[in-house]
Structures are given as C-alpha cells and as structure tokens.
N, C-alpha and C positions, 0 to 999 in steps of 0.2 A: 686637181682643183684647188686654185688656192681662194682669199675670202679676204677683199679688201674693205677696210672700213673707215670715210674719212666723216669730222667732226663740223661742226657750222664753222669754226676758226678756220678751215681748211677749203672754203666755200664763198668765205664772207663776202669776195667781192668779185669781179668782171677778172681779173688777173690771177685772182687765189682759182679763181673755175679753170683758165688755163695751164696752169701750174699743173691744178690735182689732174686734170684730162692728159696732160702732157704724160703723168708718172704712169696713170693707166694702157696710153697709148702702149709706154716701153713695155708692159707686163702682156700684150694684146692677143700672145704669141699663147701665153698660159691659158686653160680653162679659167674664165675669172669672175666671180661675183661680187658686184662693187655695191655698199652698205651706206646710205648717206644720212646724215641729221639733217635738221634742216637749216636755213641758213645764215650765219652769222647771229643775230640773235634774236630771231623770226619769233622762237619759243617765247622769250620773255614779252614779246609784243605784243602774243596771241592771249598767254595771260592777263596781261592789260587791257587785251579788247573783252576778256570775259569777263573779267572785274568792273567794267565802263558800257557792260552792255545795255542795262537799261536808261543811259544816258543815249537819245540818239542823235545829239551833235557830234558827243566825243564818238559813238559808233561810228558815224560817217568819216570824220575826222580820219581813225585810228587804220579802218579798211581803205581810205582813201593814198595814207602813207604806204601801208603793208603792200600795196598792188603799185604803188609807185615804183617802190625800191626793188621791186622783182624785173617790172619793165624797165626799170634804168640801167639793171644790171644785163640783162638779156639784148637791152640794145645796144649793149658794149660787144654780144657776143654772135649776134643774128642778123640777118638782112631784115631791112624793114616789114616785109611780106611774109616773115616766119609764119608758120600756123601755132610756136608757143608763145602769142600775142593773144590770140582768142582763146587758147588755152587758159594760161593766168586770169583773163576777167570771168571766164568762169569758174577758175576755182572761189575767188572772192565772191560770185554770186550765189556757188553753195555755203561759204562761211556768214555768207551774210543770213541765209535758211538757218543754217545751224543753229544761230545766238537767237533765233525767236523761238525756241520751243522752251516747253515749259517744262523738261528734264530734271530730274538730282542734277544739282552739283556737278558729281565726280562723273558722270554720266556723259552731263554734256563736255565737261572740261575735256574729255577725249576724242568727242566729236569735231572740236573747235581744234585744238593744239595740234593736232595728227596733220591741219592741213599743211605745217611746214617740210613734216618731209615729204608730203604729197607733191608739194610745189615744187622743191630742189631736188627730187630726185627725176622728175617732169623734165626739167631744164637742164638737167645734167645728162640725160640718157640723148635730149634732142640735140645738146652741141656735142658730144664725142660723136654723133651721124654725123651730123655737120665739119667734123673736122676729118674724117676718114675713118674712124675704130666702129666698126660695125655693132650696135647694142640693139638691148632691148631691156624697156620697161617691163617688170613686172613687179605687182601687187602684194606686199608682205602677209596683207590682212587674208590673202588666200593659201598661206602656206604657215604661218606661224598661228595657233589657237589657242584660244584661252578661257579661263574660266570668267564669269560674269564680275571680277574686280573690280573695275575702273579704276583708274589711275596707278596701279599695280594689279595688272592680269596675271597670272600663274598661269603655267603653259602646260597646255596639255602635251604630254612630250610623244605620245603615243600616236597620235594623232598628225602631229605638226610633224614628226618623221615619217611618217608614212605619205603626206604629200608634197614634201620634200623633195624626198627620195623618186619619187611618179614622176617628173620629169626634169629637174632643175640641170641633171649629169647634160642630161639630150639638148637641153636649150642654149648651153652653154657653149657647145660646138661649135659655134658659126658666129656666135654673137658675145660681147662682151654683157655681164644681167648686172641690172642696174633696179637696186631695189633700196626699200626704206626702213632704217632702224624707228627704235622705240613702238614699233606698231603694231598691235594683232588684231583679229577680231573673236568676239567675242562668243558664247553659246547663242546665244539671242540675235547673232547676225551684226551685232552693233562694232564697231569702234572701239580699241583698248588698247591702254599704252603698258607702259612695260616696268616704267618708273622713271623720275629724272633722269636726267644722261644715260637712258638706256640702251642708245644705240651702239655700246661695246657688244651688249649681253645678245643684241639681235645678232650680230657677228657670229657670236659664238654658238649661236643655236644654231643656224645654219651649219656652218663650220663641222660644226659636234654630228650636224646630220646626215652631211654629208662623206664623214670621215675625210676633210679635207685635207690638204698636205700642211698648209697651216695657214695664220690669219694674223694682218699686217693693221694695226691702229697707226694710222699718220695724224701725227698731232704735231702742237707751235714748238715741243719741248724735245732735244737731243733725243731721250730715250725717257728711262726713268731713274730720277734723281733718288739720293735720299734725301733730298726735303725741297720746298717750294722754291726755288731760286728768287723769285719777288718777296719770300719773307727772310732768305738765310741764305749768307754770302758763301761764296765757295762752295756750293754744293757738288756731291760726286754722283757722276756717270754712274750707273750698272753696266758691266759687258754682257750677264746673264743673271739670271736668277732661281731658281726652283719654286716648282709652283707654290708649294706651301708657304713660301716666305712672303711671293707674291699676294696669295692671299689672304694671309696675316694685314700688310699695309694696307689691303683694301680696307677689311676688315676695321682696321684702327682711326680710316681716313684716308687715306690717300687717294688722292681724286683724277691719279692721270689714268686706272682703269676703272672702270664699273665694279662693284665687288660682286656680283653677281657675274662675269666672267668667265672667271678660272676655271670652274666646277667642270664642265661641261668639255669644257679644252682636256683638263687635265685628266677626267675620266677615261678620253680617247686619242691621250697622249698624242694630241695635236700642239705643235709652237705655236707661242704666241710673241709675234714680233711687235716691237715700240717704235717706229722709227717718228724722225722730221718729214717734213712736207715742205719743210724750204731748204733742204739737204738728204734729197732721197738715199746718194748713193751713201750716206756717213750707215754703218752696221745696227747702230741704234742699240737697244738692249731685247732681247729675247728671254720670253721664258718657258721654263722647258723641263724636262725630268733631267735635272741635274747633282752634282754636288759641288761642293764649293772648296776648294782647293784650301783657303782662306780663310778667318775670319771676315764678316762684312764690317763696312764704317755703319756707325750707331745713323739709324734712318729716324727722321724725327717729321712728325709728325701734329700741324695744328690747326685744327677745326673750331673756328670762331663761332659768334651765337647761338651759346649752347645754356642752355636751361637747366636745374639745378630743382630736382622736386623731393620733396623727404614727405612719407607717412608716417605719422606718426598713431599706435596703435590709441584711439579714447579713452578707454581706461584702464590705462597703464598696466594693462598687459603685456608680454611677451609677443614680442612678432613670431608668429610660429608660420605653418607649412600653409594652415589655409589661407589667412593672411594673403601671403606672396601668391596662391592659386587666387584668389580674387581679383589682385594689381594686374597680377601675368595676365588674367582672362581678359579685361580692360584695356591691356595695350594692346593685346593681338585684335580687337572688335574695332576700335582704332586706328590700327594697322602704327604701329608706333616703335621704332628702333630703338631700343636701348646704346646706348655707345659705354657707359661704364657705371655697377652698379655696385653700391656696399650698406652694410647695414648692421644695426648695434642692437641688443636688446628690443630695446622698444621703437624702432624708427627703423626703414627702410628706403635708401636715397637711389636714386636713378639719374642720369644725365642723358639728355634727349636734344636734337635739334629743335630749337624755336619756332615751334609751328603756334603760334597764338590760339588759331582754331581749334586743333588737335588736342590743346593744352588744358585749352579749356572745356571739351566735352569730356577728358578723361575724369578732370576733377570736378567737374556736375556728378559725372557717375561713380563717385566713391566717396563724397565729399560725406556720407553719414557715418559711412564705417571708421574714416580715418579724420586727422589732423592733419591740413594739407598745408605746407608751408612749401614756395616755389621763389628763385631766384632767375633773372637771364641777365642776358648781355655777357655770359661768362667764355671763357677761352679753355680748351681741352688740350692738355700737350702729349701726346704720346711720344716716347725713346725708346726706340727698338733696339736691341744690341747695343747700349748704351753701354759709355766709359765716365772712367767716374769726374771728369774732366768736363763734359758734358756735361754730366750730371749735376754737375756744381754748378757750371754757369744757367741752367736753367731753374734751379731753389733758390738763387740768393735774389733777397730784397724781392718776393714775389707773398702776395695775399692767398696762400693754397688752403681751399675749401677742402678739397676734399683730395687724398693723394694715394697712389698704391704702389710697390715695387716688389721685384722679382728679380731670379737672376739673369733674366734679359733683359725685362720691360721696365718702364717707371711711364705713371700716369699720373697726369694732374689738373687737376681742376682750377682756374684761376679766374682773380676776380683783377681784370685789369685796372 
C-alpha cells in the first residue's frame, strides 16, 4: 500500500488535475491512497468568506467567485452533462448554511474551510473515473477522529487505527481511494481540521495506520532544499535525509513538510518521499532511517512575521519556575507555538507567529502578573549545520534582538 499526497499547487488548475491524474494513473498498478488539499488557494478564500460573512453582498460576491472557479475548472475537465456540476452547487449551498449559524469562532471556521478539500477531492476522485483509473471517494471525517479542538484536533490514534484498518486494505483492491487531507471529525460529530497545511500530517496518519510501504508529497519544489530558493540563490538538493534531521527543519521552519509528519512515519519506519509534480520521474529526496555518509551543507532557515513578547516580572522579582508555569499554562489555553525562547533574571522572551488575535487574548490574560512589552513585523533566521562562512554573512550589518548559538545551530531574531 503506498499513500500519495498532493497539495492545492499540485491542483491549482484544469491542467495541474491532469498532470497529478496522469502520475496516479502510472502508480494504478499499486494499492493506492491518494490525499488531496484543497484547491489552489480555495483555503485562503474560505477564510475571506468567513471573515466577510456578515457582509451579505461580499457573501454572495465571495461564494459566487469560489463556485465559479471550481465550474470553470471542471468544465476544462468534464462533459457538459457531468453530475460534478450539481455536485459543486451544492456544496456551496451547504457553505452558504454553514456561514449562518451562530457557532464559536474556531467551530465554525472548520465547518466552512474543510469545504475545500470536500470540493477537490469530489472532482478529483470523478475525473481519474472519467479518464479510466478506477476510484473511489471516501470520507476522511469517517476514519481519522479527533478530540473537540477546532482548528487543531488531536487525533485520537486509537480509534482512527482501528477504522483505518476495518476496511481501507479491502477498498483499495479494485479502486484507486481518493480521500481529503487536513480533516477529521470531531467527538460531537462536528468538523475538525488538523491545523494549517495539514494535509502532509493526514498522509502520514493514514500511512502510519496502515503500515504502508511508504508516502510520496508531490509538491512545485525538486525535493527538499536547504533553504527557500525564492529567498536564497543556489540552494541544494537533498538525496536523502534522516528522520531526525528532517524533523529538526520542520521544527525550526521549514515549510515544504508539515512538522507534525515525521513522528508517525518514523515510529513505523515508513519513507517519506519529496518528489516534483512537474518532474515525477526526477528521484526527489527521501526520508528515511538513514546515516549520512557526510557532513550536510548548513540548511538555513527563514520565518518572516514573527512577534517578539518579553515578561517582565512587576516587582522586580526573579523570574522563577512558577512564573514560567503561569506563561507555559497561557500559551497552551491559546494553543500558541513558541519558535525560540530566552530569558534573563527578571524577564522572560518568547518569539511566536503573528497571530494579532492570539496575541492579544494571551496578554489580556497575564497582563496583571507581568510587564508585557511585544514587538512584530520581525524575521527569525535559523542555520542548521552552519559554517562559519555563513555565519558571517548572515550577522553582519543585521539589527539582532535577540540571538543564540550552538555547535550546530545559530538563531536570530531580526528587526529588518
């Protein structure tokens, strides 16, 4: 069994669907489970329509584009008579139910956003029938479970392998299974995503449940670099990697796999292949239980709009243990990522992605105990396996708030 998983870039249009259908067709021969986001950038849309939803000009507006651009795409790939024509206007007619109820938040936000891989994995499963590769849809929200989250569900693993396992081997015989990242459902029956770009991690939980042979992310990029090629020339291929190292770049930033991933691969020493999607046959990079012949070249790493928060203790106390049990308790009720933390005597700093919202309900809720001073708009650089060569050209002439080094790593906080 192996466990294909491609991304909305891999989807985005009428051509990119035959492309990805074309690579699934050659693979048709495997047991195969193919993992889809949804499409192009259907996600950020859906945001938009839930941020615009008590507007009901821009409402009609926004569902009017979103159901356009699916039938425009689909009429590239369908005879006019298709039945995924009445298909798509009702899924818009359940998003348009969705955005009136009077839900939390993070509630409905999963209600709404989940329709895009509802939609493209809909239209994906009906044109590989239509082209000859035999599939079948089936429903993530029925096999992956979660706890009552929203917008980051925790998976019940217990659960979600046991109906995994119940039929997914048998279904897979005859048919290629065509199912949807970032989605689960929840205790209550509801809708629950998994977290942004979480459709690696759906991969891998499948993957992981299936004890599959391994699991292919087709994405716009060779394999996996060490560092973004749109921000840093000359970047290098990996041929392979070990999972731990892999996990590390997630960990630091690295955004071409989910960091939530690896875990579940590398527990059940499943590969994890990187390939292109506009160059299937190129080897791509794999990762895998490996070792490394080699040093690696220093992987660099940078995560833009990052926010800069220091506590500082009232009265000029020592920051001591409970201190940091009060912050710690705060970020986790928030659900809030730390990316790099340090701390002096009396002050304890944190660097977090710029969530405005998040930013500001953490410091409503501690604004008595502490001294809250916060900075954003900042740059995070991570150098892994850094040379000192590197290292130089990323300190000089740079404003570094905050900075750490090791004998691998160097981190920095900067104020561009």
């Amino acid at each position: 069994m192996k466990v294909f998983k491609f991304g909305g870039a891999s989807i985005k249009n009428a051509l990119a669907i035959k492309n990805m259908c074309q690579i699934v067709s050659d693979h048709k021969d495997s047991d195969l489970l193919v993992v889809v986001s949804a499409m192009g950038k259907t996600t950020n849309n859906l945001e938009l329509l839930l941020k615009e939803r008590t507007d009901e000009a821009a409402t009609d507006k926004n569902l009017k584009a979103l159901l356009d651009f699916h039938m425009n795409i689909s009429s590239e790939l369908f005879p006019a008579n298709h039945d995924i024509f009445n298909s798509l206007i009702d899924h818009i007619s359940d998003l348009r139910a969705s955005l009136q109820s009077s839900a939390d938040y993070n509630e409905l936000y999963d209600q709404v956003v989940s329709k895009g891989e509802l939609i493209s994995s809909n239209i994906i499963a009906a044109y590989l029938d239509h082209c000859g590769t035999p599939s079948q849809w089936i429903d993530a929200r029925e096999y992956v479970r979660t706890d009552n989250n929203f917008r980051e569900g925790h998976v019940d693993w217990k659960l979600t392998e046991e109906l995994i396992r119940h039929d997914i081997h048998s279904l897979a015989q005859n048919n290629v299974l065509v199912t949807q990242g970032f989605i689960g459902k929840a205790e209550n029956g509801l809708t629950t995503t998994l977290g942004r770009e979480g459709s690696d991690f759906s991969a891998a939980i499948f993957a992981s449940c299936l004890s599959a042979d391994s699991v292919t992310v087709w994405k716009d990029v060779p394999g996996i670099l060490n560092a973004d090629p749109k921000l840093v020339k000359d970047a290098v291929l990996f041929d392979e990697l070990p999972y731990q190292e892999a996990a590390e770049m997630t960990y630091y930033g690295a955004n071409v796999i989910h960091p939530k991933t690896i875990k579940p691969l590398a527990n059940k020493g499943i590969p994890l292949h990187v390939k292109s999607f506009d160059h299937p046959n190129e080897p791509g990079t794999i990762i895998h239980e490996c070792t490394l012949k080699e040093s690696l070249p220093p992987t660099i790493i940078i995560k833009n709009d990052q926010c800069l928060i220091s506590f500082k203790v009232i009265d000029f106390t020592f920051v001591n243990e409970d201190n940091l049990s009060l912050i710690f308790k705060k970020l986790s009720e928030n659900n809030i990522k730390i990316n790099i933390m340090q701390n002096s005597a009396i002050s304890f700093s944190i660097v977090i992605d710029n969530d405005i919202s998040k930013i500001q309900k953490l410091v409503l809720s501690l604004k008595d105990h502490f001294d809250i001073r916060y900075n954003n708009g900042l740059q995070l650089i991570t150098l892994k396996n850094y040379q000192q060569e590197t290292l130089n050209s990323y300190r000089t002439d740079k404003k570094i708030l905050l900075e750490q080094i090791s004998r691998k790593n160097y981190r920095a906080l900067i104020s561009p």
